[in-house]
C-alpha positions as CSV (number, residue, x, y, z in Angstrom):
1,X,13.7,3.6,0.9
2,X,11.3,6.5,0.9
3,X,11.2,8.4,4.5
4,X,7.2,8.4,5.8
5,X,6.2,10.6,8.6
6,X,3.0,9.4,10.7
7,X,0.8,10.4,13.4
8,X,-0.8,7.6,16.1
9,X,-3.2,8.4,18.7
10,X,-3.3,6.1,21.1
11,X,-6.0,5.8,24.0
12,X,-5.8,4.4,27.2
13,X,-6.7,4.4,30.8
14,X,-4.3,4.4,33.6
15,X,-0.4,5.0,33.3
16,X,0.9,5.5,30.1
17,X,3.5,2.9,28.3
18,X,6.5,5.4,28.6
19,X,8.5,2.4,27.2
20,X,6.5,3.4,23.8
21,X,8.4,6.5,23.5
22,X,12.0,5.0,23.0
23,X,10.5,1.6,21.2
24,X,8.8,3.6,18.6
25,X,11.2,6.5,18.5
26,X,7.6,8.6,19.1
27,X,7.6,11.8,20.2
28,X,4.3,13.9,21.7
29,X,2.9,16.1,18.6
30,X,1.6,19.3,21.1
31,X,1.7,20.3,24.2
32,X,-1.3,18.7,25.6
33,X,0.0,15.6,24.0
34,X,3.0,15.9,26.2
35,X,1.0,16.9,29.3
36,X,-1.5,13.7,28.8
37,X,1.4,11.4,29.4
38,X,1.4,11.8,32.7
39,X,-1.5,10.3,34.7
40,X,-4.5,12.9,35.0
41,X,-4.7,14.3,39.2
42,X,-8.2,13.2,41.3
43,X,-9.1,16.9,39.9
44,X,-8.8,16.5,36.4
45,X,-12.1,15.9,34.2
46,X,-10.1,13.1,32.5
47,X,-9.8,11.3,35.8
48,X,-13.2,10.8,36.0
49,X,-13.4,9.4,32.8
50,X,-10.1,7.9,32.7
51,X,-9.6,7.4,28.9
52,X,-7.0,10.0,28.1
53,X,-5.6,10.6,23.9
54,X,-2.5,11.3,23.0
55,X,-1.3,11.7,19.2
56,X,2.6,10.4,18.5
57,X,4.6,11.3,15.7
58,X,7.5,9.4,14.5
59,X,9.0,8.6,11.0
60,X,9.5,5.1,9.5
61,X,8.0,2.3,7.6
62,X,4.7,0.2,7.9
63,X,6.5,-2.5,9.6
64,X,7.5,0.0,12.1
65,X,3.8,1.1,12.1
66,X,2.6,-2.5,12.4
67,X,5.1,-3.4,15.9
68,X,4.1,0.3,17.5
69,X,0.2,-0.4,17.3
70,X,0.8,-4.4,18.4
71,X,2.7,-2.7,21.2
72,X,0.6,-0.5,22.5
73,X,-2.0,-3.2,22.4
74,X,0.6,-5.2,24.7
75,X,0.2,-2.3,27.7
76,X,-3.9,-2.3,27.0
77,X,-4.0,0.9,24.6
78,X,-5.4,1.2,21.2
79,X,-3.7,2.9,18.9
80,X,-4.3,4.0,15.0
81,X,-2.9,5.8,12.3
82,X,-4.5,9.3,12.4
83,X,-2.2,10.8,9.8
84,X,0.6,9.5,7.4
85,X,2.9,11.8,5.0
86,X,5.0,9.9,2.3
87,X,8.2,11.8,2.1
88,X,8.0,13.9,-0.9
89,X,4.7,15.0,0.2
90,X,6.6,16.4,3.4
């Protein structure tokens, strides 16, 4: 089977589904990915808006894909592919 890397950005207010980290095997793609995990302080223009992005990475197939996104639906995010390399292509 032919690795596949992608990218999911998933949007959501409030405390992020940390859970999605070790179900998906994702991991934050930058910095300010990682930092946006955490819940935004009273201070922090994203609190006032309170819809905070964060782009994921993980390898695997479009089943794997299909459960991640369903998932993050489960907690109240949306989530979509934002970028997909097919393993040659890497």
């Amino acid at each position: 089977m032919q690795s596949r890397y992608f990218e999911i950005t998933a949007q959501g207010r409030g405390s992020f589904p940390i859970d999605m980290l070790r179900f998906g095997q994702l991991y934050p793609v930058g910095v300010d990915d990682a930092r946006n995990i955490e819940p935004p302080s009273p201070t922090d223009s994203a609190f006032k808006n309170g819809v905070r992005n964060i782009t994921l990475a993980t390898t695997g197939s479009y089943m794997k894909e299909y459960a991640v996104i369903q998932r993050f639906a489960s907690f109240g995010w949306n989530a979509e592919v934002t970028k997909e390399i097919k393993g040659e292509e890497r």
